[in-house]
C-alpha positions as CSV (number, residue, x, y, z in Angstrom):
1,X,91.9,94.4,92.2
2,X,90.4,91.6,90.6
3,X,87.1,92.7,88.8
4,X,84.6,90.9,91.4
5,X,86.1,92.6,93.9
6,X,85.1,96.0,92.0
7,X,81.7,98.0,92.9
8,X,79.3,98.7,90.6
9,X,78.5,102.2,92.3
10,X,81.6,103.3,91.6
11,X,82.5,105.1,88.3
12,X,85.8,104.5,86.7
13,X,87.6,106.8,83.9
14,X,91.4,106.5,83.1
15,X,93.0,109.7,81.4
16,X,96.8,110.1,80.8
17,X,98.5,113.3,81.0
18,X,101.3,113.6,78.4
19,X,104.0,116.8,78.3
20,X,104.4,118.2,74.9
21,X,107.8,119.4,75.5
22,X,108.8,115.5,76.3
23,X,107.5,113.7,73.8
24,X,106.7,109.8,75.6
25,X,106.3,111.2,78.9
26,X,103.0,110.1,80.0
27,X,101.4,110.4,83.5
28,X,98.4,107.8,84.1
29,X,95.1,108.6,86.5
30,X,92.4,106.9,87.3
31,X,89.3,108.5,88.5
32,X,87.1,106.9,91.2
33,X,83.4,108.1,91.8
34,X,80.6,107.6,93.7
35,X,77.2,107.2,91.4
36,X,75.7,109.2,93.3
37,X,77.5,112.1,93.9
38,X,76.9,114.9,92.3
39,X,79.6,117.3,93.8
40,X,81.2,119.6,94.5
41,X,83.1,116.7,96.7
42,X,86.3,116.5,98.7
43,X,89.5,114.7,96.1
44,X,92.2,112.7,97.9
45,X,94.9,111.8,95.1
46,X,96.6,108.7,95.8
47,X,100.7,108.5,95.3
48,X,102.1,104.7,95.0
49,X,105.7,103.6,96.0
50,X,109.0,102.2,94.2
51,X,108.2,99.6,92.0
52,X,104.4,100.3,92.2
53,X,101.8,101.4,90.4
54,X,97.9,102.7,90.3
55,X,96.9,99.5,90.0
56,X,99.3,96.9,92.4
57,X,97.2,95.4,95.1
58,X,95.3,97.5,97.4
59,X,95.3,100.3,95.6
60,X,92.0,99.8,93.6
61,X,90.3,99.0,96.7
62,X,91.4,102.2,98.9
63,X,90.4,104.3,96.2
64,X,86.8,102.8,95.9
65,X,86.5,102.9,99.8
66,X,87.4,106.5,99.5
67,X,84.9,107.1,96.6
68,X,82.3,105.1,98.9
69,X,82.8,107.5,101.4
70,X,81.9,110.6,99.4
71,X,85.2,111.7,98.1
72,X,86.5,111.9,94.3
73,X,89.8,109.6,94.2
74,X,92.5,110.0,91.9
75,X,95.0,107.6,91.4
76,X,98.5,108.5,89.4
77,X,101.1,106.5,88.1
78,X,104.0,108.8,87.6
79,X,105.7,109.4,84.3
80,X,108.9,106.8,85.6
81,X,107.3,104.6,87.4
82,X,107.2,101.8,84.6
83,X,103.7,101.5,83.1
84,X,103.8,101.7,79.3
85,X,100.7,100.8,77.5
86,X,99.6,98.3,79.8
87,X,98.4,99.2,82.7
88,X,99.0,96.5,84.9
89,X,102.8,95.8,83.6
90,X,106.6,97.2,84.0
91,X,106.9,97.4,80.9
92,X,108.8,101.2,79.9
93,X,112.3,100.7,81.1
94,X,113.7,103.4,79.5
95,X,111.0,105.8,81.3
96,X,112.1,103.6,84.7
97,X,115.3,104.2,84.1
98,X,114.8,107.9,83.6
99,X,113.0,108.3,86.8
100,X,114.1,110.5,89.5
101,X,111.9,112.1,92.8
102,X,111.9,115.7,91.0
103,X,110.2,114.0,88.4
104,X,107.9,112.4,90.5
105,X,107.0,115.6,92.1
106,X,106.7,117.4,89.2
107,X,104.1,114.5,88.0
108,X,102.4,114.9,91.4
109,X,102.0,118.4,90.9
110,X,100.6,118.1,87.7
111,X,98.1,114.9,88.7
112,X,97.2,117.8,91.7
113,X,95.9,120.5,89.3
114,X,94.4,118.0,87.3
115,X,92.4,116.9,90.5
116,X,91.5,120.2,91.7
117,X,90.4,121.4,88.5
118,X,87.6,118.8,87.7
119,X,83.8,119.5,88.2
120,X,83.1,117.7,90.8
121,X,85.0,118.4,92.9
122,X,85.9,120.9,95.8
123,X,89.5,122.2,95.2
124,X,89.6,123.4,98.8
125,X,89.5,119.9,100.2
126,X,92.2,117.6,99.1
127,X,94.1,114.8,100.8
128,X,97.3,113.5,99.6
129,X,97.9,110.2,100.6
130,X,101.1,108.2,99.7
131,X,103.0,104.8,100.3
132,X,106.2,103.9,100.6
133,X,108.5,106.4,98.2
134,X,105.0,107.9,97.5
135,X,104.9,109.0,101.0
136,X,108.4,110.5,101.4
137,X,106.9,112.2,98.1
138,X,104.0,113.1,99.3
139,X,104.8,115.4,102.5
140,X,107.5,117.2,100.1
141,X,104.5,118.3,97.6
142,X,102.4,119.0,101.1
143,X,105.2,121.4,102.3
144,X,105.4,122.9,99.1
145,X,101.8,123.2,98.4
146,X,99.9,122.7,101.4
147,X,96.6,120.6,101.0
148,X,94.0,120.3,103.3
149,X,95.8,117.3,105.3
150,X,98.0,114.1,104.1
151,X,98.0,110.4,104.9
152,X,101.0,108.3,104.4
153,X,101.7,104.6,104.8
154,X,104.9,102.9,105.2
155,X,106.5,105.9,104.3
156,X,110.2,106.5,103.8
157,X,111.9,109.3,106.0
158,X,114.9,109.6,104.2
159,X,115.5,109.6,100.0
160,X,119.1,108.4,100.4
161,X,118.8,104.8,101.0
162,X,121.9,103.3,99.2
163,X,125.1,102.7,100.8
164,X,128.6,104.7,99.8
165,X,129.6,101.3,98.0
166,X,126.2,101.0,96.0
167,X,126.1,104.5,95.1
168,X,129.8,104.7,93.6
169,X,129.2,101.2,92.1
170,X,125.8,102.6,90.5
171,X,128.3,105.7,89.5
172,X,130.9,103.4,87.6
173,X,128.2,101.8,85.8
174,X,126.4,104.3,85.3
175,X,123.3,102.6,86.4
176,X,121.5,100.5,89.3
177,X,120.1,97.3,88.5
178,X,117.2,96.8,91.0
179,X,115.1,92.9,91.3
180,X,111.6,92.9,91.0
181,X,110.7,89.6,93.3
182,X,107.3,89.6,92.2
183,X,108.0,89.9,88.6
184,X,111.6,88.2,88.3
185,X,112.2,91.3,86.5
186,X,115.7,93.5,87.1
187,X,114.4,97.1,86.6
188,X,117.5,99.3,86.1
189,X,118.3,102.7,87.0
190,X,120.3,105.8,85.9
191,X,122.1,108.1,87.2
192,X,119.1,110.6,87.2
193,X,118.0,109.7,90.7
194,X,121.6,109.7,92.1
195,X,122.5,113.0,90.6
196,X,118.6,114.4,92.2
197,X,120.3,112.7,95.6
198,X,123.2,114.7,95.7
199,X,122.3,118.2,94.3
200,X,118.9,118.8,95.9
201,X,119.3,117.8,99.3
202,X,117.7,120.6,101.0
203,X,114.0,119.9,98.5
204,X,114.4,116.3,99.4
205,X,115.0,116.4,102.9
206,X,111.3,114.6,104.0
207,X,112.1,115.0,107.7
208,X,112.5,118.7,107.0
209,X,109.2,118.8,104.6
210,X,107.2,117.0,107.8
211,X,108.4,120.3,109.7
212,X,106.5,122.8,107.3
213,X,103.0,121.0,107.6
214,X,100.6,122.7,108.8
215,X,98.0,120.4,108.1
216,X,96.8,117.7,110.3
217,X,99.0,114.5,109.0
218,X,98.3,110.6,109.8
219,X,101.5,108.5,109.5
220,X,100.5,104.8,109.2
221,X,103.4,102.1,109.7
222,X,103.3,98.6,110.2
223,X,105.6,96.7,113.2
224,X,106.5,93.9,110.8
225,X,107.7,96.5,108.2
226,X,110.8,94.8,106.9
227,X,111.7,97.4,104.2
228,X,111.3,100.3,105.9
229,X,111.9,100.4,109.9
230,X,108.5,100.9,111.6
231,X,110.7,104.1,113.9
232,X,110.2,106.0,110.9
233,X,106.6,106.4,111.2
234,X,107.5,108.5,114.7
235,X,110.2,111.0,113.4
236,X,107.7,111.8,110.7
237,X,104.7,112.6,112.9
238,X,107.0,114.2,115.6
239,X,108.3,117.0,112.8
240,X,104.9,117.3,111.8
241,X,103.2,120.2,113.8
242,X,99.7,118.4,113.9
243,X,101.2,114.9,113.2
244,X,99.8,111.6,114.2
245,X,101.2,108.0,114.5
246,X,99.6,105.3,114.2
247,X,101.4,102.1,114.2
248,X,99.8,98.7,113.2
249,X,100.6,95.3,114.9
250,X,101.8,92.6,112.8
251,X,100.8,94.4,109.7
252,X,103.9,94.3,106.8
253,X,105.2,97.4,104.2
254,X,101.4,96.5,102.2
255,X,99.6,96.4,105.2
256,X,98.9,92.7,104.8
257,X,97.8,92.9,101.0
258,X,99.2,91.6,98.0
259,X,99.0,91.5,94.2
260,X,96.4,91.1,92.7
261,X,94.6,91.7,95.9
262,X,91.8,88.7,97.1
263,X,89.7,89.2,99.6
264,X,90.7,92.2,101.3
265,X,87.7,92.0,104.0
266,X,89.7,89.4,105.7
267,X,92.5,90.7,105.7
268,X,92.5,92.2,109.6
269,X,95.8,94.6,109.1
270,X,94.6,96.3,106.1
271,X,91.3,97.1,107.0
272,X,92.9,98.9,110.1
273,X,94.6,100.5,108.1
274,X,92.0,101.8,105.8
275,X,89.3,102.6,109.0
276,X,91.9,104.5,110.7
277,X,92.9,106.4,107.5
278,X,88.9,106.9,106.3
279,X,88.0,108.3,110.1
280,X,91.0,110.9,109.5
281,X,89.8,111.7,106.5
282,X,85.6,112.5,107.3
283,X,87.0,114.3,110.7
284,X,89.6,116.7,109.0
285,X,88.2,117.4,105.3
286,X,84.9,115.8,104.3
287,X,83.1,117.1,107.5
288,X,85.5,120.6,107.3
């Protein structure tokens, strides 16, 4: 979010989270506030997808419209997700190539505490809200450690998305090399995710995560979604005991945004999104 698209009435703090017994692993947050908030307030911690980060495109501005609304909003950028010292590049390969969704939901668990634990706020409301991978990530950590209700957008239902021939040619080479269009960068993988793939199955089975919430859940999918097929947004919410789809026409996997993010009032699909996901939020945890 480009910094005149930033409110003043929101306060900001950045803190990373680093793991003594793995020296370089760092987990970033940033902490949105209201000014005048005094607490104890309602946290909604905000997961991004593959190739994402705290910072990419609409993230900033959900997480002030969150804090606007009276909640505290912490945003993570997991330990693989690329971020080195800057926060707004791809930057760590090795820690990319590292990555791997136990990781990721070890670093959400840890960015959860850390959430729950701070003054302000009111451990027993929390959202989790995640998009893309972050979603698929998110409703594992909910059935594992339920919160007080979830959000996802553009979520993945499945964490095995590679063909046979990919994965035994990402075996043979012992890594992936994945194309960042909007960098020209090629971001490569290791075997760390495959290996997760294959020998925890039964953790990373989303569709079977959605089946152990017993939280109210809002999956948000766009119809023009061309990486991930808008029918996922419906076997989601259907698995979900108090599940609800809501599917967005025209909007894309961003919801219509880009990066850096410019003038996000006008854009009709992601405010939608965001007024659908901010009325979910007061009626199931900020008015609760």
């Amino acid at each position: 979010m480009t910094e005149s698209l930033s409110n003043p009435r929101v306060h900001t703090e950045r803190v990373v989270l680093r793991d003594d017994d793995e020296p370089g692993r760092r987990i970033g947050l940033r902490i949105d506030r209201w000014a005048e908030d005094d607490g104890p307030c309602p946290v909604v911690l905000l997961v991004h997808g593959f190739k994402g980060f705290m910072d990419w495109g609409f993230f900033p501005y959900v997480s002030h419209r969150f804090a606007a609304a009276g909640f505290v909003a912490v945003s993570v950028n997991t330990s693989g997700c690329g971020i080195g010292d800057d926060p707004f590049t791809l930057d760590d390969d090795e820690a990319f190539r590292r990555d791997s969704y136990t990781r990721e939901l070890q670093d959400i668990a840890r960015a959860r505490a850390f959430a729950r634990a701070l003054d302000d706020v009111d451990a027993d409301r929390e959202i989790l809200f995640g998009h893309s991978r972050g979603g698929g990530m998110a409703l594992i950590s909910a059935s594992e450690a339920p919160p007080s209700a979830v959000v996802t957008w553009s979520a993945i239902d499945d964490v095995d998305r590679f063909g046979e021939d990919v994965k035994q040619r990402w075996r043979d080479d012992g890594e992936l090399c994945v194309p960042n269009a909007r960098t020209g960068q090629v971001h490569r993988m290791g075997l760390a995710t495959l290996d997760d793939i294959e020998t925890n199955r039964d953790r990373l089975d989303i569709l079977a995560a959605a089946s152990r919430l017993d939280v109210p859940l809002l999956a948000l999918h766009g119809t023009a979604d061309a990486t991930v097929e808008p029918e996922a947004v419906h076997r989601i919410a259907e698995r979900a005991r108090a599940g609800e789809a809501f599917l967005i026409d025209g909007a894309d996997h961003a919801m219509g945004a880009g990066h850096p993010l410019h003038s996000p009032e006008d854009i009709r699909t992601l405010q939608v999104a965001i007024d659908a996901t901010l009325a979910f939020a007061v009626r199931h945890v900020l008015q609760s």
